[in-house]
C-alpha positions as MATLAB code, in Angstrom:
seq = 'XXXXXXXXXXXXXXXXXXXXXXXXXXXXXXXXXXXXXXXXXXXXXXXXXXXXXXXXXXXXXXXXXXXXXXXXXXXXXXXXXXXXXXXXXXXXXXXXXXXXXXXXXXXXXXXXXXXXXXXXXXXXXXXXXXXXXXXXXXXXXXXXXXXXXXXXXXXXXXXXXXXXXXXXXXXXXXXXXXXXXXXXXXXXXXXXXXXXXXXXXXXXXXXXXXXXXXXXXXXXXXXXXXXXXXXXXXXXXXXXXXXXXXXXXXXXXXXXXXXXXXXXXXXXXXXXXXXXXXXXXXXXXXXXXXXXXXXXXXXXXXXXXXXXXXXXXXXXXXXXXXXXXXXXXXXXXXXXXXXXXXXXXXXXXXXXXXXXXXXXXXXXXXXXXXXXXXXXXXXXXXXXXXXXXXXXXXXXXXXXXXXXXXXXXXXXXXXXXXXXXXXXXXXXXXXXXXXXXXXXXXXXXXXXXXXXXXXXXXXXXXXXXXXXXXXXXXXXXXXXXXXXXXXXXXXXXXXXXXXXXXXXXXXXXXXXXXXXXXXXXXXXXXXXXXXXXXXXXXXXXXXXXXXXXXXXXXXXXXXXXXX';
ca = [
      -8.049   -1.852   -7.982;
     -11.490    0.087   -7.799;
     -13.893   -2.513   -6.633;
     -17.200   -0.438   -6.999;
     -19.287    1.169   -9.137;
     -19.440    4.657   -7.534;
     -20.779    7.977   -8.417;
     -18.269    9.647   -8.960;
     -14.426    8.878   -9.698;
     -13.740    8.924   -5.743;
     -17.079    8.453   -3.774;
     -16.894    6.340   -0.699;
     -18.381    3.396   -2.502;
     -15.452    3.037   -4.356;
     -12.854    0.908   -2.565;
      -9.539   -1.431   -3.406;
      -9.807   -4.679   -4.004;
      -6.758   -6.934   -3.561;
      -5.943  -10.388   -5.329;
      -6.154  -13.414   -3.563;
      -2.576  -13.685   -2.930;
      -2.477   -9.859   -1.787;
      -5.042  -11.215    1.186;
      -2.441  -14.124    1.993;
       0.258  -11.922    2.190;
      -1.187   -8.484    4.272;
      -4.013  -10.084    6.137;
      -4.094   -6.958    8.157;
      -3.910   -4.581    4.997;
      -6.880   -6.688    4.015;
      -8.613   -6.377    6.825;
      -8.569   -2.347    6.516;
      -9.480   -2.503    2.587;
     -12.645   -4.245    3.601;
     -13.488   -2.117    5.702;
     -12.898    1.267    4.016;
     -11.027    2.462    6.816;
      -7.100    3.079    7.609;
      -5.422    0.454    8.986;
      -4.120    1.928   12.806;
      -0.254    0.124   13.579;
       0.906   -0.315   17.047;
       4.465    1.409   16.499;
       6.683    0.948   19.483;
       7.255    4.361   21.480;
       9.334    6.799   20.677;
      12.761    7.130   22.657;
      13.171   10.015   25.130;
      15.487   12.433   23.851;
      18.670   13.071   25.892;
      22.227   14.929   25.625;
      25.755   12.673   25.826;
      26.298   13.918   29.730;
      22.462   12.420   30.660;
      22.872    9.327   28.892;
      26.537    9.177   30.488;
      24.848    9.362   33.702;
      22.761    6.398   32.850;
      25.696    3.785   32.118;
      28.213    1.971   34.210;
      30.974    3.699   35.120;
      33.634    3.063   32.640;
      31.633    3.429   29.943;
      30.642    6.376   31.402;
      33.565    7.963   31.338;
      34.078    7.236   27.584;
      30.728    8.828   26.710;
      31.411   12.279   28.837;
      34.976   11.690   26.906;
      33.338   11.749   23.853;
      30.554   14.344   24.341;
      33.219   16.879   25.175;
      35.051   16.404   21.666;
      31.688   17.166   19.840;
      31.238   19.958   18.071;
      27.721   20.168   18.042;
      27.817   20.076   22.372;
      29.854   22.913   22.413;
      27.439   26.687   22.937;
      30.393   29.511   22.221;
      28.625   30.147   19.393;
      26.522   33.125   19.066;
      23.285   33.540   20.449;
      24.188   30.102   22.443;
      24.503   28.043   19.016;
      27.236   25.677   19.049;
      30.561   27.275   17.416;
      30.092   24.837   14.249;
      27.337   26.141   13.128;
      29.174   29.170   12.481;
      31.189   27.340    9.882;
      28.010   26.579    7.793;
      27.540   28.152    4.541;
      24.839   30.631    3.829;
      21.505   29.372    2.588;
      20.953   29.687   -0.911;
      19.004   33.046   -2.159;
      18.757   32.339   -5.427;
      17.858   28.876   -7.712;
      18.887   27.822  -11.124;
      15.570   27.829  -13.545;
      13.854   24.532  -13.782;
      14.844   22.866  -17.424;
      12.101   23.348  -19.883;
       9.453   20.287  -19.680;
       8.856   18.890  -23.661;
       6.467   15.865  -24.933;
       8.362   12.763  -24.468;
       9.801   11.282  -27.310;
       6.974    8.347  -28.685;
       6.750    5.574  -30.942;
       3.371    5.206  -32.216;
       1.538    2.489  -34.237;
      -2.242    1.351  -35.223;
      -1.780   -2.836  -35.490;
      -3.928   -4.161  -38.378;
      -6.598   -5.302  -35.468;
      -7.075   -1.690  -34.568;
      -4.600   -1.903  -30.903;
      -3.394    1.079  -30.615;
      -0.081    0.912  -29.206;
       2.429    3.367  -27.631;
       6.557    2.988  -27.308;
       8.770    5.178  -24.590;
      12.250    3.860  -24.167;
      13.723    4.688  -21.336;
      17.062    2.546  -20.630;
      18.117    3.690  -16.966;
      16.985    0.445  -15.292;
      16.248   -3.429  -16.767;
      12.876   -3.372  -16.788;
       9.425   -2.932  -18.604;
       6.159   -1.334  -17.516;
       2.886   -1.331  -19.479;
      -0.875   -0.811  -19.333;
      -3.496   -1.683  -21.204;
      -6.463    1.121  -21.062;
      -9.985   -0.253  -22.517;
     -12.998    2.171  -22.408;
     -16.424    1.318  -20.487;
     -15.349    0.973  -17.349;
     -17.456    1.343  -14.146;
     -19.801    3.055  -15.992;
     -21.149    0.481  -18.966;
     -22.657   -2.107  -15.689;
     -25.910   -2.376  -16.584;
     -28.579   -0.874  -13.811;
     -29.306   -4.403  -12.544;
     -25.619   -4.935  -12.274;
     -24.243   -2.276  -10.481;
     -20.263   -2.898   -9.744;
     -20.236   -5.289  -13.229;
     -16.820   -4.277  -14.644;
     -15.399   -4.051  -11.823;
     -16.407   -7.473  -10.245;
     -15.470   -9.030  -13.537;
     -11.891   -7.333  -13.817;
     -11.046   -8.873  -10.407;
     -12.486  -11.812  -10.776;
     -10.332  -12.127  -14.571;
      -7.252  -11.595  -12.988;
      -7.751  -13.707   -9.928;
      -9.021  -16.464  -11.670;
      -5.839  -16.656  -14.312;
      -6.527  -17.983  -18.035;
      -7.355  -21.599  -19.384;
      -3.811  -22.302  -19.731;
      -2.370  -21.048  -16.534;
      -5.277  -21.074  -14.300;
      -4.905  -19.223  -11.310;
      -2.030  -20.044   -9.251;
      -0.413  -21.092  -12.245;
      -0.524  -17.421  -13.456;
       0.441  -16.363   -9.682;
       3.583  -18.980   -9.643;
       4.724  -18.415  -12.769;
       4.431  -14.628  -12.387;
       6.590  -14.512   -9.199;
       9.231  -17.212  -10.566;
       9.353  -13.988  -12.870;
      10.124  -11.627  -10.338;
       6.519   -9.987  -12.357;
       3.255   -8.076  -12.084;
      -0.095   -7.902  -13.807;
      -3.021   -6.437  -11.703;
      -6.341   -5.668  -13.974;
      -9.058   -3.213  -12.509;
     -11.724   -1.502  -13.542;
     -11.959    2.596  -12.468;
     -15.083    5.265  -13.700;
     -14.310    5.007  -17.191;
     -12.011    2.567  -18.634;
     -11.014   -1.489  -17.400;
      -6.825   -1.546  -16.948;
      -4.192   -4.291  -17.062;
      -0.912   -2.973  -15.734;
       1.937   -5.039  -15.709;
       5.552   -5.019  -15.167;
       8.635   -7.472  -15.814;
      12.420   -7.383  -16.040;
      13.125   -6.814  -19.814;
      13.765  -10.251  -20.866;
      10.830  -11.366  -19.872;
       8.063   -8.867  -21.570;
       7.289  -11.611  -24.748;
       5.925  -13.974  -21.734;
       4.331  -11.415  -19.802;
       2.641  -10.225  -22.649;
       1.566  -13.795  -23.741;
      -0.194  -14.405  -19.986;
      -1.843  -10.665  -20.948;
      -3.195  -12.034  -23.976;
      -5.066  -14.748  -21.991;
      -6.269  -13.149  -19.972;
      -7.866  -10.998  -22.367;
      -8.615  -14.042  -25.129;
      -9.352  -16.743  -23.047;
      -9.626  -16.070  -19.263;
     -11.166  -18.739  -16.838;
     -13.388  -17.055  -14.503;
     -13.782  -19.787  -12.527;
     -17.012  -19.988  -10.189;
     -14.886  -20.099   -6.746;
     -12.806  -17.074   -7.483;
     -16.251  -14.879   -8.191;
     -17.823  -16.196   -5.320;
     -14.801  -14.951   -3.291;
     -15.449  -11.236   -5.051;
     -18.693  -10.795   -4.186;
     -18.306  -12.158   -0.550;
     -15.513   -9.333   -0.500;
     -17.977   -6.677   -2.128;
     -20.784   -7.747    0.377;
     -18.623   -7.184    3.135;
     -17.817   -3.988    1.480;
     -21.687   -2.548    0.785;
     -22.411   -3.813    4.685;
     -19.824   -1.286    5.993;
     -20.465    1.776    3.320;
     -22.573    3.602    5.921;
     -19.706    3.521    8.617;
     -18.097    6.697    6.937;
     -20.324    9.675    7.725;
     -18.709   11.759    4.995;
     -19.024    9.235    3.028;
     -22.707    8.761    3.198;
     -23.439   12.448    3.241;
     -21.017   12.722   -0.555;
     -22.821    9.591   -1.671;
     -25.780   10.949   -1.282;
     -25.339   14.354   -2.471;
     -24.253   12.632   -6.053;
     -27.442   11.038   -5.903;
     -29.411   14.283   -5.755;
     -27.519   16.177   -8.261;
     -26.982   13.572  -10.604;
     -30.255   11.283  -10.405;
     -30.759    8.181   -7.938;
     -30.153    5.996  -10.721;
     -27.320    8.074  -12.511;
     -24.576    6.198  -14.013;
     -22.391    8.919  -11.837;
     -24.514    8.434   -8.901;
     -25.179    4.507   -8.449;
     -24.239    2.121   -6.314;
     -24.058   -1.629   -6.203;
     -27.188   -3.428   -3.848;
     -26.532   -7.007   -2.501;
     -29.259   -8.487   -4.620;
     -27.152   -7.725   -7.391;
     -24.177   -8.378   -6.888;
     -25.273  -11.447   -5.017;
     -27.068  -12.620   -8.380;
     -23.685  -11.947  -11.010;
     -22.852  -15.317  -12.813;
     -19.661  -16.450  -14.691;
     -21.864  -15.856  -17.922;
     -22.950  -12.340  -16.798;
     -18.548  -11.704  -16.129;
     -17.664  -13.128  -20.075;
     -20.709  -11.161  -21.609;
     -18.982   -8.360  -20.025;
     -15.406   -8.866  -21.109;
     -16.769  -10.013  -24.246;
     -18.360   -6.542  -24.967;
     -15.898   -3.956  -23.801;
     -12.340   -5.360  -24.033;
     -11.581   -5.474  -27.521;
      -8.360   -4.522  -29.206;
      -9.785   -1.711  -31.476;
     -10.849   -0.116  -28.862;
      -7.710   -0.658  -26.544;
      -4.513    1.605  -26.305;
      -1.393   -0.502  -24.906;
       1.354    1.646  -23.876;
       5.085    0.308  -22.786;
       8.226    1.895  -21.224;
      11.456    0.612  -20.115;
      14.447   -0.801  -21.706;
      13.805   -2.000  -25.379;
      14.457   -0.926  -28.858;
      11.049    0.482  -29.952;
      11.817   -0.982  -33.841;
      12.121   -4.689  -31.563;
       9.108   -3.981  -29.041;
       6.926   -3.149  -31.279;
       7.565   -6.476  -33.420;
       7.029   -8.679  -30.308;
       3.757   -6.500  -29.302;
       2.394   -7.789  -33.632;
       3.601  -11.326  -32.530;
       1.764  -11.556  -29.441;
      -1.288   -9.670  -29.462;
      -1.672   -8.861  -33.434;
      -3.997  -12.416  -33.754;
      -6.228  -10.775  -30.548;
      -9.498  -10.010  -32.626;
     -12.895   -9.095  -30.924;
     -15.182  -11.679  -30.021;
     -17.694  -14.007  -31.430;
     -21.068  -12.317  -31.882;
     -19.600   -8.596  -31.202;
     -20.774   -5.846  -33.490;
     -17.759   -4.495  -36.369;
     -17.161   -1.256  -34.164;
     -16.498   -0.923  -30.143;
     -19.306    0.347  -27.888;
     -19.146    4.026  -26.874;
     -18.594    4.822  -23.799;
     -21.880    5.524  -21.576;
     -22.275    9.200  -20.330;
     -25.131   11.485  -19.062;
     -25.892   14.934  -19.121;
     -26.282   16.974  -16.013;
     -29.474   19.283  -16.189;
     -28.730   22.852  -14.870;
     -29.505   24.489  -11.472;
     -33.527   24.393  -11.524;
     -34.105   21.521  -12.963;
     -31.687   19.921  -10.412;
     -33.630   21.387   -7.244;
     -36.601   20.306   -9.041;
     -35.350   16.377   -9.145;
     -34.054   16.668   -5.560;
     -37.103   17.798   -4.169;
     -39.045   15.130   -6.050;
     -36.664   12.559   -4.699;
     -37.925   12.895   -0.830;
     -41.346   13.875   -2.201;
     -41.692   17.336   -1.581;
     -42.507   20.428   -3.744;
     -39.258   22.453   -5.544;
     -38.193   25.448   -3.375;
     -39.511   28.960   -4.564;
     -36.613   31.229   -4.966;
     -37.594   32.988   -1.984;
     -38.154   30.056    0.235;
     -35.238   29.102    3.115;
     -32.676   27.243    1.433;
     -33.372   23.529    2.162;
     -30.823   21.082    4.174;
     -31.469   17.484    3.123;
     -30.452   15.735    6.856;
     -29.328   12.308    7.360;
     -29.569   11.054   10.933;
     -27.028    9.468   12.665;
     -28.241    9.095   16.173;
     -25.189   10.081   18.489;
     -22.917   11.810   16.509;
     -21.178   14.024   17.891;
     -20.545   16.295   14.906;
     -22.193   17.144   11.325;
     -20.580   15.673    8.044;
     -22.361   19.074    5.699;
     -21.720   18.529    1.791;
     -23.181   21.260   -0.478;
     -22.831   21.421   -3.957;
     -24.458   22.283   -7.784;
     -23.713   21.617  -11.048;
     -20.311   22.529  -12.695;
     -18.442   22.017  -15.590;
     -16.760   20.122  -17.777;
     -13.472   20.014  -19.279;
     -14.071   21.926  -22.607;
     -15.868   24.998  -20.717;
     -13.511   28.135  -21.009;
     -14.127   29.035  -17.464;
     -12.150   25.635  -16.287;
      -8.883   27.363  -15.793;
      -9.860   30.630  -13.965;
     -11.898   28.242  -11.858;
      -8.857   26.553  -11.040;
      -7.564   29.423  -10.066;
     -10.563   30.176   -7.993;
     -10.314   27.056   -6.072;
      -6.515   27.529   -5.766;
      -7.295   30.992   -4.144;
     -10.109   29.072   -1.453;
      -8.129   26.081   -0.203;
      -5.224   25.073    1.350;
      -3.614   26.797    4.041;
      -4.106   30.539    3.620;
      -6.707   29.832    1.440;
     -10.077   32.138    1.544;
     -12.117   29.014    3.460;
      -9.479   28.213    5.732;
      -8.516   31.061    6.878;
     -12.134   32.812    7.456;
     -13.892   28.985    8.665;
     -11.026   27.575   10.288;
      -8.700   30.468   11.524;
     -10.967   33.514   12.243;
     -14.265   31.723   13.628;
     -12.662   28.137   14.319;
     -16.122   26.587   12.732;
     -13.864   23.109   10.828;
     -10.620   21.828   11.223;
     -10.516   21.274    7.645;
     -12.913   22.632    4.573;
     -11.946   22.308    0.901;
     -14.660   23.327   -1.887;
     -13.447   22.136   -5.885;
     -14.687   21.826   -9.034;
     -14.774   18.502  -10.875;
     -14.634   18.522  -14.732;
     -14.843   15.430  -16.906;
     -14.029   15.543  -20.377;
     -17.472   13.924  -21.758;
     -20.153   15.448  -19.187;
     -20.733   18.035  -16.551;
     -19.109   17.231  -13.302;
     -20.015   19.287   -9.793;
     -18.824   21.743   -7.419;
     -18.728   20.853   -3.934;
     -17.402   21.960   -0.953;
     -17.327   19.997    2.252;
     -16.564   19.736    6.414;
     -17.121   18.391    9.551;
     -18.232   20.692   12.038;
     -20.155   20.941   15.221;
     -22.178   23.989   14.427;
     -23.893   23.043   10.819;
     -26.078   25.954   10.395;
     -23.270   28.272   11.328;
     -20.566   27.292    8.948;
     -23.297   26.634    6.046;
     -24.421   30.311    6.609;
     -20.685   31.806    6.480;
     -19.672   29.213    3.822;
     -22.402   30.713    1.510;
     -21.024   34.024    2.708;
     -17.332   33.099    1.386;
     -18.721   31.730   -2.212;
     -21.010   34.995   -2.620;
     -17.779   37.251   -1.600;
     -16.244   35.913   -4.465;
     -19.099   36.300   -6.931;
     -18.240   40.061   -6.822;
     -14.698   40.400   -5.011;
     -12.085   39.633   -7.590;
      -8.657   38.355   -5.703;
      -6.019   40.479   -5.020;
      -3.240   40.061   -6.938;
      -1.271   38.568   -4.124;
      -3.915   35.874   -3.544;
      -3.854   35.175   -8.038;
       0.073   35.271   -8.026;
      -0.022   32.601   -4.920;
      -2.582   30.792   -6.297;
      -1.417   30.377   -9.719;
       2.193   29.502   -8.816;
       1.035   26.740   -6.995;
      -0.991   25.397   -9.755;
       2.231   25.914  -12.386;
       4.424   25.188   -9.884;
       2.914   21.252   -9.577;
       3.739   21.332  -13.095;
       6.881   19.597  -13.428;
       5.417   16.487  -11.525;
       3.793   15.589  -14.439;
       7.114   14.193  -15.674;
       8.516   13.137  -12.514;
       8.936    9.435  -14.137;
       9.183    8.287  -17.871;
       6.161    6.153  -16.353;
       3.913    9.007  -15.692;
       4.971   10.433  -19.089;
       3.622    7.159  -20.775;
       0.267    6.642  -18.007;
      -0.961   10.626  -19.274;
      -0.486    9.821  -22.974;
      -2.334    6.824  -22.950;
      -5.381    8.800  -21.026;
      -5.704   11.677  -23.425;
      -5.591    8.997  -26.362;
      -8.459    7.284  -24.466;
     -10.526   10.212  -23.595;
      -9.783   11.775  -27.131;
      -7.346   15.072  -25.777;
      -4.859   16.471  -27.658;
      -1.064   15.192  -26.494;
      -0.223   18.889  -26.101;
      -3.225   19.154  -23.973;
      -1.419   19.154  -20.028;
       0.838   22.186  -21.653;
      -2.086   23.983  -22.846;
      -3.831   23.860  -19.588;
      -0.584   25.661  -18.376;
      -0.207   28.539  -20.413;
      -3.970   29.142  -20.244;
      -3.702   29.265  -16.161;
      -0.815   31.523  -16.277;
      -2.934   33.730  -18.441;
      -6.105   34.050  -15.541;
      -6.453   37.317  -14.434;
      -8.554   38.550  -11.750;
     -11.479   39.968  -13.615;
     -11.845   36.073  -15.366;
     -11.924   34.452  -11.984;
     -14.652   36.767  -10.457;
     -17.143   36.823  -13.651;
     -16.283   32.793  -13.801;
     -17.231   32.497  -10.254;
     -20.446   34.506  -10.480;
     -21.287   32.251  -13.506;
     -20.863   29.381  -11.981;
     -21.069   29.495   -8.281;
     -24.804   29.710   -6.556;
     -24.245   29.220   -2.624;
     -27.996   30.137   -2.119;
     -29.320   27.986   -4.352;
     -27.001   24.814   -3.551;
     -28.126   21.386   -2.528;
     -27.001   20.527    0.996;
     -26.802   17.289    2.916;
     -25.686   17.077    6.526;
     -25.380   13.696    8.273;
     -25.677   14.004   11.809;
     -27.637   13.345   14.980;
     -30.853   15.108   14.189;
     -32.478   15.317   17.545;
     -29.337   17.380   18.171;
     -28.485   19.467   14.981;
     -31.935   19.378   13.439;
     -32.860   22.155   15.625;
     -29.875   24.299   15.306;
     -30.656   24.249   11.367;
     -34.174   25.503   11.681;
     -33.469   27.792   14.780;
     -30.940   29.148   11.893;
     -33.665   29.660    9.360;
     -33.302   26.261    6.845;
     -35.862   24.164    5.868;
     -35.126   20.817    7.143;
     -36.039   17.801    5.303;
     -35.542   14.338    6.465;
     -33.184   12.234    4.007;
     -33.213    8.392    4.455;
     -30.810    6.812    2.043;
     -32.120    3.587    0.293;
     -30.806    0.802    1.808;
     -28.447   -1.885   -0.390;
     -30.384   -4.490   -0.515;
];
C-alpha cells in the first residue's frame, strides 16, 4: 500500500504501509518498511560441499563403510565418461534445438455491465481453483491531496481500512476476515485509491458487504489515524537516508515544479495537522460508484455474480453534498526544455544558462560519502506521442546487460556498477527521461554519459542491437497473461485511464514495426544530453571540485526540509 504522496509513480517518498495486524505479525518486516530500506536476515551458513568418500571419512566406522558402499554404486561418482564426465551423463538426451511456437495470446473472455448507479463492473470466470479475487479502482488518487495536505489519499485509504466500518469496527473486520480465511487491503497509488480483496467462493456476498462499508460508512476512528501519521512521520524523518533517493526526488522537483502534483512531498506540519474530518471529506469526494470500476475473477457464474454485485453494492450512491458528476482527475502539463532550465535556475536563484554556458550540476552535499548518486534528466513524453514505441526500443537497445550504457560505462571504462536511462510516459501528461548511477568519478561518467545519448542522436542501431532489443520487449509479452488475475488487473486500468482494451496488443505490433531510422530521428527529437538537468548528491568538498576541474558549473542544491 503506497503510503506517500510522491512525485512520481516510484520516487523514494513513496513507501508501503502495512495494517495494524501486518505490524503484529512481521515486526521485523515492519521495521524495514519504516525505514525504506531492505530488511538484512541472518541465514545460517551454507554447508561445505563434499563427495560420499570425504564425508565417509568423517563418520564412525560402520557407517562408514556403508557410505563408501554406497558412493561406489553411484552413477554420478563414476568419471569413465568422456572428457572425465561420469558415464551417465552419456545416457542423457540431447538438448532441445528447436521449440514449439508460443499459442497465440487473445483478449480474455469478459462480462461487462454499467449498474444503474454508474459502477462499472467487470466479470472473468476462471474455475481452476475455489476462489474469488477483485479490486475496486477509483480515480484521484495520490494526486487530488490538496497542497496543504500532501500524502491525503493515501493517509485516508490506510487509515479506512485499518479502522474497519461502523458495523464491524476494526478488529471486528480483522476477526471476521480471517475466520474467513479472507483479504481486503485498500491503498491509494499516483492516480487512483484501490480495494483489493480476495475470498474462497462462498464467501464473496460477505466480503463484498464488509467492501461496501467500508466505502458507505467507514469509521475512521481517531486512534487508528494517529497511528498513520506516527508511521508517516517516522517515514518523512528517514527520506534523506537514501542518497538516490534524494538526488531522484529532487530532480522531479526541478523538472516538474517544487510544488508539482508529480513532484510533492508530504511535510510533518501537514500531515501532523490531518483530522478525521479532513479523511471523510476525502473519501467523500473521490470514492464514488460512478466513477469506480469493480472487476472480479475466480469461480462463479458471471449471470449469478453479477446479480449479487446489484444486491450488494447497487444501493451505494455518492454522498451527501457531492456534485451530480465525479471529479476529474488532477494533472499538469510539463513545459518543454527552456522553459524547464528557466524554472530550475529560478528555483536556487540563479540566472537560466545561455546555450553556450557549461552545463550546470545542481549538487547536494552529503558530507562523507564516499561516492556520487548523479540523476540527469528532461522532459519526455507521454503515452499518445508516436515516438513512444521506437523509444522503447531505444531504451531496450541502452540497458541491460549488453546494452549501449552498460557495456561502454560499466564494461569498457568501469565508471558504475549499474546505469539504466528510461523514458516514463503517462497517459494524461508528459512524463521524463532519466538516466541514473552511482559512481565515484561524477564528472567523468556525466561527460561520457552525454557522449552515449548524443551517439545515438545520429547513430541508428545496428540491426543486431534492434532485433535484440525488440525481442526482448515482444518477448515479455506473454507475461501479460501469465494469470486470469493479471488479465482482469490490466482491463480494469485501461477502463480507468480511458485506453482501448486492444491497447497492450497494439503496443506490440507497433514495436515489432520500429525500424532503425524511427529510433535514431525519435532519439534526436527527444533526447538533449547537453541541455539536461543534473543533480549529484555527494560529499562536495570532495566531488565539487572534480565537477568544475571537469568544466560544469556547480551550483549548490539544499533540499527544503519537511517540516
Amino acid at each position: 500500500m503506497q503510503l506517500l504522496d510522491a512525485a512520481a509513480p516510484s520516487q523514494a517518498a513513496a513507501a508501503s504501509m502495512p495494517t495494524e495486524r501486518q505490524q503484529q505479525q512481521h515486526p521485523a518486516a515492519q521495521q524495514g518498511l519504516t525505514h525504506g530500506h531492505m530488511q538484512l536476515l541472518q541465514l545460517p551458513s551454507a554447508p561445505s560441499l563434499t563427495t560420499p568418500n570425504e564425508a565417509a571419512a568423517k563418520l564412525p566406522a560402520a557407517a562408514a563403510v556403508a557410505a563408501t558402499a554406497a558412493a561406489d554404486l553411484d552413477p554420478l561418482s563414476s568419471t569413465s565418461g568422456p572428457g572425465g564426465l561420469p558415464a551417465v551423463y552419456g545416457q542423457l538426451p540431447p538438448l532441445p534445438s528447436s521449440f514449439p511456437d508460443l499459442p497465440k495470446q487473445q483478449q480474455p473472455l469478459l462480462y461487462q455491465e454499467v449498474l444503474p448507479n454508474g459502477l462499472r463492473v467487470t466479470l472473468l470466470e476462471d474455475r481452476e481453483v475455489p476462489l474469488i479475487r477483485g479490486s475496486l479502482l477509483m480515480p484521484g488518487g495520490q494526486v487530488s491531496s490538496p497542497p496543504e495536505h500532501v500524502g491525503l489519499a493515501s493517509i485516508a485509504a490506510a487509515v479506512q481500512r485499518a479502522g474497519g466500518s461502523r458495523a464491524h469496527p476494526a478488529d471486528q473486520m480483522d476477526e471476521r476476515l480471517e475466520d474467513l480465511a479472507a483479504s481486503l487491503e485498500a491503498s491509494a497509488g499516483q492516480q487512483s485509491t484501490t480495494f483489493d480483496f480476495q475470498c474462497m467462493s462462498g464467501d464473496t456476498r460477505e466480503v463484498l458487504g464488509l467492501l461496501g462499508e467500508l466505502l458507505q460508512q467507514p469509521a475512521l476512528p481517531r486512534d487508528k489515524l494517529s497511528l498513520v501519521q506516527a508511521q508517516v512521520t517516522n517515514i518523512i524523518s528517514h527520506r534523506d537516508d537514501n542518497a538516490s533517493g534524494v538526488a531522484r526526488r529532487e530532480l522531479y522537483k526541478m523538472l516538474y515544479g517544487q510544488d508539482s502534483i508529480y513532484a510533492r512531498t508530504p511535510t510533518l506540519s501537514g500531515v501532523a495537522s490531518l483530522t478525521p474530518a479532513d479523511l471523510a471529506a476525502h473519501i467523500a469526494a473521490w470514492q464514488r460508484p460512478d466513477g469506480a470500476i469493480l472487476g472480479l475473477v475466480g469461480d462463479f457464474s458471471s449471470s449469478d455474480m453479477m446479480s449479487t454485485v446489484k444486491e450488494v453494492l447497487g444501493s451505494w450512491s455518492p454522498a451527501a453534498g457531492q456534485p451530480a458528476a465525479p471529479l476529474a482527475r488532477p494533472h499538469e502539463d510539463l513545459p518543454d526544455l527552456p522553459g524547464v532550465l528557466a524554472a530550475a535556475a529560478d528555483s536556487v536563484g540563479i540566472q537560466q544558462q545561455q546555450q553556450q554556458s557549461p552545463q550546470m550540476v545542481y549538487l547536494v552535499d552529503r558530507p562523507g560519502a564516499l561516492q556520487a548518486s548523479v540523476y540527469t534528466g528532461e522532459p519526455g513524453i507521454s503515452l499518445s506521442d508516436p515516438d513512444c514505441y521506437a523509444l522503447d526500443v531505444l531504451a531496450s537497445t541502452l540497458n541491460g546487460f549488453g546494452g549501449t550504457l552498460f557495456d561502454e560505462l560499466r564494461t569498457r571504462q568501469g565508471l558504475a556498477y549499474s546505469v539504466a536511462a528510461n523514458w516514463d510516459s503517462p497517459v494524461d501528461h508528459r512524463g521524463l527521461f532519466e538516466a541514473a548511477a552511482e559512481t565515484v568519478q561524477p564528472a567523468k561518467f556525466i561527460q561520457e554519459l552525454s557522449g552515449v545519448l548524443a551517439s545515438v542522436r545520429v547513430e541508428p542501431p545496428t540491426q543486431q542491437a534492434l532485433d535484440k532489443a525488440r525481442a526482448g520487449l515482444l518477448n515479455s509479452f506473454v507475461f501479460n497473461f501469465a494469470s486470469s488475475y493479471s488479465q482482469l488487473q490490466r482491463t480494469l486500468v485501461y477502463q480507468l485511464l480511458g485506453l482501448p482494451q486492444d491497447f497492450l496488443f497494439t503496443y506490440r505490433d507497433r514495436v515489432e514495426a520500429v525500424t532503425a531510422e524511427q529510433v535514431v530521428e525519435a532519439a534526436a527529437r527527444h533526447l538533449h544530453p547537453q541541455q539536461q538537468v543534473v543533480v549529484v548528491v555527494s560529499d562536495a568538498a570532495v566531488f565539487g571540485p572534480q565537477l568544475t576541474e571537469a568544466g560544469f558549473e556547480v551550483q549548490a542544491l539544499r533540499p527544503a526540509p519537511a517540516e
